[in-house]
Each structure stands twice: as structure tokens, then as C-alpha cells.
C-alpha positions in Angstrom: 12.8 26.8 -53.2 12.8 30.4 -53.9 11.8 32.4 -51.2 9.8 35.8 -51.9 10.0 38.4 -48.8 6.3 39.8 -50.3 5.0 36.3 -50.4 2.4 35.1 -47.5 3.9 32.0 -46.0 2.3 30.4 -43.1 2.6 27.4 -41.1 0.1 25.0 -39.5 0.2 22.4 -37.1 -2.0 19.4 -38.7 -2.9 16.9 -36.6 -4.4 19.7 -33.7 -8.0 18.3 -33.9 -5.7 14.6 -32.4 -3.4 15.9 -29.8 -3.8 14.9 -26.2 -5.8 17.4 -24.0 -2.4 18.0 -22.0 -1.1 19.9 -24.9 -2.3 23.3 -25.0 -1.8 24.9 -28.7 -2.9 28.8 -28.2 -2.7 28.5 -31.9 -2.9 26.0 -34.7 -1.7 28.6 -37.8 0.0 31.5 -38.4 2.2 33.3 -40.5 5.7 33.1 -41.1 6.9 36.6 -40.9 10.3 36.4 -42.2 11.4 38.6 -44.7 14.4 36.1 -46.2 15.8 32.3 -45.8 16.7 31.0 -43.5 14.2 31.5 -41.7 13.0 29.8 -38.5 9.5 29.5 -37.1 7.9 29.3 -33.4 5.4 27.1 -32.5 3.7 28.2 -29.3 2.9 25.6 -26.8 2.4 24.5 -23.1 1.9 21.6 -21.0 -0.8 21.1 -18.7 0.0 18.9 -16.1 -3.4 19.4 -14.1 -4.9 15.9 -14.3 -2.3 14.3 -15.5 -1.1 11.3 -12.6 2.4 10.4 -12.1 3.9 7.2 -13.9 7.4 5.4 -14.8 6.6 6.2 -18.6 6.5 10.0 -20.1 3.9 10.7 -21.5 4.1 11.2 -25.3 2.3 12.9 -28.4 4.0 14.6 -31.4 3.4 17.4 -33.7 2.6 17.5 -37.5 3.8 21.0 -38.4 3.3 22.0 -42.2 5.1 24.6 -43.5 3.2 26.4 -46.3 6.1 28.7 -48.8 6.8 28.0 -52.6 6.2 24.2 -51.4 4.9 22.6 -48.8 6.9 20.7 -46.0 5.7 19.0 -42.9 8.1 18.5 -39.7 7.2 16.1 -36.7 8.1 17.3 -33.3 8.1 15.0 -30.6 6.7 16.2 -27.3 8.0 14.6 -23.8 6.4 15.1 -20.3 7.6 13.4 -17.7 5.6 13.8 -14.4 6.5 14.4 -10.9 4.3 15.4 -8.0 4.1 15.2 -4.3 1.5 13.5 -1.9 -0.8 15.5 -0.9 -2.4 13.0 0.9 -1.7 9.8 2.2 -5.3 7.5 2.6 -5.4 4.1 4.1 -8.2 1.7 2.9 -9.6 0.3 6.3 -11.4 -2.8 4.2 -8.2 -4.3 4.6 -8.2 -4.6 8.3 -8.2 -7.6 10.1 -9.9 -6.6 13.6 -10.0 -10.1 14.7 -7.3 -12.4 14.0 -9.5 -15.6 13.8 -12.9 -14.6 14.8 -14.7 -18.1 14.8 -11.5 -20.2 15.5 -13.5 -22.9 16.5 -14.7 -23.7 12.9 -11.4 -23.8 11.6 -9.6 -26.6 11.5 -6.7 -27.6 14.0 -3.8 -27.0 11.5 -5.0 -23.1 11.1 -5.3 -22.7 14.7 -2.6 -24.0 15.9 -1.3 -20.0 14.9 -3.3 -18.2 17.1 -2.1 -15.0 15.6 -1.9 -14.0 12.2 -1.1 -10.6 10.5 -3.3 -7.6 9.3 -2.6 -5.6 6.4 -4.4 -2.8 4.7 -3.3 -0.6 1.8 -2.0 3.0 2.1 -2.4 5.1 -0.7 -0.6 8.3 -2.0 -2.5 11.1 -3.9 -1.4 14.8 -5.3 -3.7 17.7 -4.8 -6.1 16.4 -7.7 -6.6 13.0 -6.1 -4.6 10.8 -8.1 -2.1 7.9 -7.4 2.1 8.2 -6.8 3.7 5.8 -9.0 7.2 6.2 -7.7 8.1 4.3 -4.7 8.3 6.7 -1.3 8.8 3.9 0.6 11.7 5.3 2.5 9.9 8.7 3.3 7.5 6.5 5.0 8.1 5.7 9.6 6.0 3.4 11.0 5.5 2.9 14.9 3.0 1.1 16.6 1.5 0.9 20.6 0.4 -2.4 22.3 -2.3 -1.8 25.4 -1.0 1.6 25.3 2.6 1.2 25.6 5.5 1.5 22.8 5.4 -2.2 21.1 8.8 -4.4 21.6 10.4 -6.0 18.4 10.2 -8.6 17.9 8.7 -10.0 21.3 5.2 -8.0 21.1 5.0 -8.0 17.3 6.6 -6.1 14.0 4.9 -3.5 11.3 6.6 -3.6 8.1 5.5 -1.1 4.6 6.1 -2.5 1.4 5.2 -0.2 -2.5 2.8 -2.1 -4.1 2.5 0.0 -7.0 0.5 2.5 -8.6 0.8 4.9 -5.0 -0.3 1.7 -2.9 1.8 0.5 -0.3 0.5 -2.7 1.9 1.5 -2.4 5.7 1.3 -5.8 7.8 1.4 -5.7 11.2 2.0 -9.3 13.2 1.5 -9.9 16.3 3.2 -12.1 18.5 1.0 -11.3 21.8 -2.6 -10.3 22.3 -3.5 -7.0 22.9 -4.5 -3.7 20.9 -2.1 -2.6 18.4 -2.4 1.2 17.1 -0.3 1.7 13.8 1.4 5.5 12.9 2.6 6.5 10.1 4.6 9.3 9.8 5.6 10.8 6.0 8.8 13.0 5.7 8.3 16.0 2.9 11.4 16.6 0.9 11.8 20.0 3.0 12.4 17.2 5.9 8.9 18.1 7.8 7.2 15.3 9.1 3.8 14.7 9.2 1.8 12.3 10.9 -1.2 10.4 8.5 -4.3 11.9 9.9 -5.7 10.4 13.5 -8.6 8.9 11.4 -6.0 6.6 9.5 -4.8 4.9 12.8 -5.5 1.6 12.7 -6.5 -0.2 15.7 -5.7 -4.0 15.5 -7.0 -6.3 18.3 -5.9 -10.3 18.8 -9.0 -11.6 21.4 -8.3 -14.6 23.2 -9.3 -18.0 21.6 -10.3 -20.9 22.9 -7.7 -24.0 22.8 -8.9 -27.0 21.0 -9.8 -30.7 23.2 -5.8 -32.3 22.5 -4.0 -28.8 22.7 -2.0 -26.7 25.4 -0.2 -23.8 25.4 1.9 -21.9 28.3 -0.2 -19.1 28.4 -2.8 -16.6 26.8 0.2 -14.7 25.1 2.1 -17.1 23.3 1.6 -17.9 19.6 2.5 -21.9 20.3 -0.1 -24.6 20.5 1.6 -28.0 21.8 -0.2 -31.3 20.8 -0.8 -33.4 23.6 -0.6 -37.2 24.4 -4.2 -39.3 23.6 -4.5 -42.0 26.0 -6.3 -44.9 25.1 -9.4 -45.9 27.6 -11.8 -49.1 28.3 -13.0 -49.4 25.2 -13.0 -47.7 22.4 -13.1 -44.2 23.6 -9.3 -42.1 23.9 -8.8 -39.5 26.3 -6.2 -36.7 27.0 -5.8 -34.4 30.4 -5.8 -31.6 28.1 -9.5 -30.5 28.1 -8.1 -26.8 26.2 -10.7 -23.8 26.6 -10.1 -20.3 27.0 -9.1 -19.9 30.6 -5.2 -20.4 30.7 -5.0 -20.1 34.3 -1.5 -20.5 36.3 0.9 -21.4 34.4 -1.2 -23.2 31.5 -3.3 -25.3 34.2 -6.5 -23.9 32.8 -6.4 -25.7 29.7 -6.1 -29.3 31.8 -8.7 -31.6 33.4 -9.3 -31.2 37.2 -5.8 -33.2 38.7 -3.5 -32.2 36.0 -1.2 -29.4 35.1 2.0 -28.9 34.2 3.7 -28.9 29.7 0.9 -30.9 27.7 -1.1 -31.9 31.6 1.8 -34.4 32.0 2.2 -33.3 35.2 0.0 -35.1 38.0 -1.4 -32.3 41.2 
């Protein structure tokens, strides 16, 4: 159309009353100051990221900008924010501890503890400075370590802690243990600037195997090995079947604890 230089053009954006509250519009109209055509016109805008948590997808919204001369036009603009923060904070859930591998072993049947050990895993969370989750996956910023009794843990023979992104800034560590004793996780979390930092002392989790009592028909070498080792049934006078290996909780020398008085030796096999 026509344009008139003494003519009071404007523009508007009208859908401002809809748009997401992390677009920030310090106006929704103004004039169009140009004095001929072409003319081009600014829409002032900014993006506020406060509150906003990370994700894989942008997040999206668009702008309905009318354009008020002779005749009236509308334009959409498509607005794009993708998200990046860093952790501010890295939490671990301690509802997901297992303290006790199988406390109350005895009521579970002989095919569960046959594994005397089992694993614990609890969820480690990552949050920016307003509290919300990391979606991408800083798995590889992530060093894990772990003590046993006090002294640096030996993989595989003591046991191995392993961290895995679960997704929405939750990563599941599992520690399994292939011995008794107390297990103390770390985790350490590299900063892109390469400065390491350990997850705060009240995030340590302390995992402890206890000693469980063999089952009546079981042995095993010693307190400290995950393998239970069915023994022989020996049929009696009568009805009745019996076995050296009474089990228990005392392992004694060499795995002689867990036999009736006289026996000793792989399974009690062994005559003393």
C-alpha cells in the first residue's frame, strides 16, 4: 500500500496476554517511526531463563506481530530457547540405601540366600542454583571411589560401584559387594574449569553386609565368600534325613563352624 510519512503507523504484538512467562515483552505496542518504505520494525524482547530447568527439547512460543499502516498485516516470529545450566548441587536420596543386605535372611527362602550379598543403590540427583533437575547426561564428570573397613576397596575381589544417568538429573549408583564389611561411597564431580569437588560428607553413603546365618543343608568356606554349597542329606532309621552340615553363623576354621561336632572339611565330608 501507500505509505504516508505523516501517517501514525504502529505495530502490536497480539497474542501478549498468551505468551509463556519466560518471555519478557517490555512492550506490547508502539509506533512505527519511519518516515518512508521500506521500513523495518523492532520488537523488544528477552528471555528469562530463571526458573526455567534444563531439557533435550527447546523450549518454544511464537509471536503474533500486527502491523497497523494503510492495511493491516500480521507476522509470526518463532522464539527458540534452548537451556543449559550447571549443577549446582549434586543430592543423593538416602531412601534408596540398602544398610543391610538381607536383614531377616532366615525368612527368606533358600534360593534368595544362597547370595548372601546383594547390591545397594540409591539415586544421585543434579540441581542448578534454583533447585531444579539436569537433563543432560554428566555421567562422565562423575568419579566414584569407595573404602571397605577403612581401607581403599579392591576390584573386583572386595566389591565394584558403578553410576549410570537415569534421566531427568538422576543417576542410580550400585554398589556390590563381594565381602562383608563397611563400604563408604565418594563421589567426586569435575566442573568444566576441571576443579573437582567432592559431594558433600553428608552424601557418603555407608553400606554394611552383617554376617548371616547359614541355612540346616548349607556350607560355605568362610564368612567372606558370596557362595553357599548344598550339602549331601543322608538318609537315617526311619524316616528322618540328616546332614553334617548343621550351618549357623559361626564359620570357624576353615568352614568347620557350620558342621556337626566330628565333621569338617568342603560340605562336612571330611570325618575329624
Amino acid at each position: 500500500s501507500a505509505w504516508e510519512a505523516a501517517a501514525s503507523y504502529s505495530w502490536e504484538v497480539a497474542n501478549a496476554d498468551v505468551l509463556p512467562e519466560w518471555v519478557h515483552l517490555p512492550a506490547a505496542s508502539g509506533p512505527i517511526g519511519c518516515s518512508e518504505s521500506p521500513c523495518s520494525v523492532s520488537v523488544p524482547l528477552s528471555i528469562l531463563s530463571e526458573g526455567l530447568a534444563e531439557r533435550s527439547e527447546p523450549y518454544e512460543t511464537n509471536l503474533t506481530v500486527r502491523l497497523k499502516t494503510e492495511e493491516v498485516y500480521e507476522a509470526t516470529i518463532d522464539i527458540t530457547a534452548s537451556i543449559v545450566a550447571e549443577p549446582a548441587e549434586c543430592v543423593i536420596d538416602p531412601r534408596g540405601v540398602i544398610d543391610a543386605v538381607y536383614d531377616g535372611a532366615e525368612d527368606l527362602p533358600i534360593a534368595l540366600r544362597q547370595r548372601i550379598y546383594d547390591f545397594a543403590t540409591f539415586t544421585l540427583s543434579t540441581r542448578d542454583a534454583a533447585g531444579l533437575p539436569l537433563h543432560r547426561n554428566l555421567a562422565s564428570r562423575f568419579r566414584l571411589s569407595a573404602t571397605v573397613d577403612g581401607e581403599v576397596m579392591r576390584v573386583p575381589e572386595d566389591g565394584t560401584v558403578t553410576l549410570a544417568f537415569a534421566g531427568g538429573g538422576n543417576y542410580t549408583v550400585t554398589l556390590e559387594a563381594n565381602r562383608m564389611g563397611y563400604f563408604v561411597v565418594e563421589i567426586e564431580y569435575t566442573q568444566p574449569d576441571g576443579t573437582a569437588e567432592l559431594v558433600p560428607a553428608a552424601a557418603r553413603i555407608l553400606v554394611r553386609a552383617p554376617p548371616h546365618s547359614v541355612p540346616a543343608g548349607w556350607w560355605r568356606a568362610s564368612p567372606n565368600t558370596t557362595d553357599l554349597i548344598e550339602c549331601s542329606i543322608v538318609p537315617e532309621l526311619g524316616s528322618e534325613e540328616w546332614t553334617p552340615c548343621q550351618g549357623g553363623a559361626d564359620a570357624g576354621v576353615g568352614g568347620a563352624g557350620y558342621c556337626e561336632v566330628g565333621y569338617a572339611g568342603p560340605r562336612c565330608e571330611v570325618c575329624v
